[in-house]
Structures are given as C-alpha cells and as structure tokens.
C-alpha positions in Angstrom: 0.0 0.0 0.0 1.6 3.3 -0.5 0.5 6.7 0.9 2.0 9.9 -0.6 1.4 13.7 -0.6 2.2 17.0 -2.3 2.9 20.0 -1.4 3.5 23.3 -3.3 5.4 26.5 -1.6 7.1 29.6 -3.2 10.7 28.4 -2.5 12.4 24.5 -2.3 13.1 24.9 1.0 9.9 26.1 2.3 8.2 22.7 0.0 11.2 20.3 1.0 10.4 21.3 4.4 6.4 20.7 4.4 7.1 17.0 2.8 9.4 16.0 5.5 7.0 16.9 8.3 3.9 15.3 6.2 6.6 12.2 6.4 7.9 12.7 9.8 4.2 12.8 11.0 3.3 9.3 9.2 6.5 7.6 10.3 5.6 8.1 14.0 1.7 6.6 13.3 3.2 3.4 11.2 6.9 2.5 12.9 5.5 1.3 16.0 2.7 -0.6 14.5 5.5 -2.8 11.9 7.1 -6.2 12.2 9.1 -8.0 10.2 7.6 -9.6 7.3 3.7 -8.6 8.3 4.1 -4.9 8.2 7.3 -3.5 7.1 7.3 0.6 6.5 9.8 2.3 3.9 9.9 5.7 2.3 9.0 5.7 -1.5 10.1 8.6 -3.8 10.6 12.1 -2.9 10.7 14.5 -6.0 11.2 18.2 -5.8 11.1 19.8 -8.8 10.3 23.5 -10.3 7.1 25.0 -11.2 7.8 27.5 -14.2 5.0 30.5 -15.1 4.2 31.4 -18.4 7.1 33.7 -19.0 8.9 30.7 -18.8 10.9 31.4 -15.0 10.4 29.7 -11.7 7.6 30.8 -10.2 7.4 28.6 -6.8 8.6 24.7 -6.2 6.3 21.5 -6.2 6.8 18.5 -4.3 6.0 14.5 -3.7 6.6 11.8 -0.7 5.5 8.7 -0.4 5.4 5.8 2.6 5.3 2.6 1.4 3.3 0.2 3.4 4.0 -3.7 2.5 3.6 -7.2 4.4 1.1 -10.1 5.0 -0.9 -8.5 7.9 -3.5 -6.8 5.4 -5.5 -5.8 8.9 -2.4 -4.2 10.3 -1.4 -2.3 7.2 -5.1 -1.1 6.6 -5.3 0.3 10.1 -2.5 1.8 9.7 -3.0 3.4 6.6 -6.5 4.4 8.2 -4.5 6.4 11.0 -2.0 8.3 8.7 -3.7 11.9 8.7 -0.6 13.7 7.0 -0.4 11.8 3.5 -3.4 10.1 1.4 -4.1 7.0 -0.8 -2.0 5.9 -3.7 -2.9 2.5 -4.2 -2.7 -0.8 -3.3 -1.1 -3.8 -4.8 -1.2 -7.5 -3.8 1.7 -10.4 -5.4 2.5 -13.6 -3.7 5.4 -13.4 -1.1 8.8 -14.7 -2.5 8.5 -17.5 -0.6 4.8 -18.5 -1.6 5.9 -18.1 -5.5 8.9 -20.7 -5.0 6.5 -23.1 -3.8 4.1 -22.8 -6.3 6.7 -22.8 -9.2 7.9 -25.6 -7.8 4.5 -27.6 -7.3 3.4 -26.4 -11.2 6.4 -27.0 -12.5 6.3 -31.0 -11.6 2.9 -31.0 -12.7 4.5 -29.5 -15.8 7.2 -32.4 -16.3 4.5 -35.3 -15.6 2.7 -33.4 -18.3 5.4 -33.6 -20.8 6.4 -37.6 -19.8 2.5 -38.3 -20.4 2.6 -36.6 -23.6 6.0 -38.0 -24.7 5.0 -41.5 -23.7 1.7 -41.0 -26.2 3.4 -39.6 -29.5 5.7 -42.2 -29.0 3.3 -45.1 -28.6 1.7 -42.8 -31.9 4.3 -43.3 -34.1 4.6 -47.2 -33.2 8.0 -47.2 -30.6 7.8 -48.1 -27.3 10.2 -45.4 -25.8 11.7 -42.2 -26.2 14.9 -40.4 -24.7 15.2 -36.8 -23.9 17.0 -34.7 -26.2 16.8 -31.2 -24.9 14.7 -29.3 -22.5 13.4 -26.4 -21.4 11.7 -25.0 -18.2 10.8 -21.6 -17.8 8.4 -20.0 -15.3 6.5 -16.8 -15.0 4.6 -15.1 -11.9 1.7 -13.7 -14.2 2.5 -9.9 -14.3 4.8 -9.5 -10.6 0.9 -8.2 -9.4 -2.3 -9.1 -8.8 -5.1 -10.4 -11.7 -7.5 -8.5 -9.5 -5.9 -5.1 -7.9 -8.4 -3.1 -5.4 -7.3 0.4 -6.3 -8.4 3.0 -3.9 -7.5 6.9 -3.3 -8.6 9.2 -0.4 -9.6 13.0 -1.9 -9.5 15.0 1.2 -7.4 15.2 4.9 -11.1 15.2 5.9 -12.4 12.4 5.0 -9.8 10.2 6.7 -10.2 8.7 9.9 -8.9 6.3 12.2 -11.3 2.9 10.6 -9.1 0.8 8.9 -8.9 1.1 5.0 -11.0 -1.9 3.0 -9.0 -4.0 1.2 -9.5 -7.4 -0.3 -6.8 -9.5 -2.2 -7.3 -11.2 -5.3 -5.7 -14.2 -7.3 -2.0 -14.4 -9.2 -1.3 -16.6 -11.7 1.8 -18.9 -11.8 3.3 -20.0 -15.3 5.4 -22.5 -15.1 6.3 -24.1 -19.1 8.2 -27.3 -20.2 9.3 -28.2 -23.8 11.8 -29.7 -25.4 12.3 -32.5 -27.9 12.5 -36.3 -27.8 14.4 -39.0 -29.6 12.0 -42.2 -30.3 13.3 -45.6 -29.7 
C-alpha cells in the first residue's frame, strides 16, 4: 500500500520542508505498528522539482513523498494506513510473497514435467515405438505480471475524509506460469 502527498510553496526549501513533516508525522503513526515480514514501512520517492510561469521562470517549487506500506498482515497495514492523517491513498497492490511463489513454481512445475512424460510417452506409442529419450529441454516459469489479476485500487480526496477505521482492502488471485518443452528422440 503506499501513501503519498504533495505540497506546493514559493521556495524549495519552504516545499522540502512541508514533505518531510507530512513524512515525519506518518512515520511516527506506522513505525511502532511494523514487524518484520507482516508490516514493514519504507519511504517511496521524494521528487522536488520547479514550477515554471508562463514567461517561462520559476515561479514557486512543487513537491512529492510517499510511505510505502508492505507485508502479509492486510488488517495491520489497513489500520495503519487508516491512522495516517498527513499523506493520502495511492494505491494498493497484492503479489504472492517470494516464498509463496517458490513453492508454487515448484508444485506447477512438476505438474509441468509429468505433463510432458504423459505426452511424450503417447506420441511415441503414436508413431509405433515403445520409448523415447530426452534430447533437450526447457523450463521456464512466470509469476503472471509480478501483481495481482484482481488489484483493489483505492484513493482518499481529502485530509477530511480520513479517519482512524481501517482502509477496506481485499486481495485477489496471481497466476503462476510455469512451461516445459523440449524435444524427444523415439526408440
């Protein structure tokens, strides 16, 4: 889940400034809530950049943070995210944990290979021998897109409208990819 907020201010200083309270302020909410691997809190981008009038000079500064909000404890990051008053919404994103992805590769991917040995054993049957020997093959895997098939995307419009409820969030389904193929020799 990330959070962000931007601020806009006559001079850099004055707009660096304003972001790292709106950050400062969130950090102190979120760091005592996080633990290691269900809610774990990091800083996303921070951009300062120039705002130019139409005569083509600097007329003021413009400014973005962002908190970044990630674990398996969807209840403790919502709540969270619900008690942040300084920056809004960005949006939410749910993938499989590295070590939920492994296992799943690994559990397709032998599905995969007795796949290929069934098929194998039936073209060579086909074509009248009673074996085959590997020649070459090929394994590759995919995690569907690194996201979510089904994203809940949600943004917050005003400082007003927040409160301390937790945020609603739902997770969806990934897809695991996981392809063998190669050739066989028929004996």
């Amino acid at each position: 889940m990330s959070l962000s907020t931007t601020r806009d201010g006559p001079d850099a200083a004055t707009v660096q400034n304003q972001l790292k309270v709106a950050l400062d302020a969130a950090l102190a909410v979120v760091r005592p809530m996080a633990l290691p691997q269900q809610m774990e809190v990091r800083t996303g981008r921070f951009s300062l950049y120039p705002r130019y009038g139409s005569n083509g000079r600097i007329n003021g500064w413009q400014g973005t943070t962002e908190l970044v909000l990630e674990g398996r404890d969807f209840t403790r990051i919502s709540t969270a995210a619900g008690r942040i008053q300084t920056l809004t919404m960005g949006h939410v994103q749910f993938s499989l944990s590295r070590e939920a992805q492994q296992a799943l590769e690994a559990e397709v991917q032998a599905m995969a290979i007795e796949r290929f040995q069934q098929q194998a054993g039936q073209v060579a049957r086909g074509f009248g021998f009673s074996e085959y020997s590997l020649r070459e093959v090929s394994i590759s895997s995919a995690d569907g897109g690194g996201g979510p098939v089904r994203p809940r995307m949600m943004a917050m419009e005003a400082k007003a409208a927040m409160s301390d409820a937790p945020v609603s969030v739902e997770a969806g389904t990934s897809m695991v990819n996981v392809t063998v193929s190669g050739s066989i020799q028929l004996r």
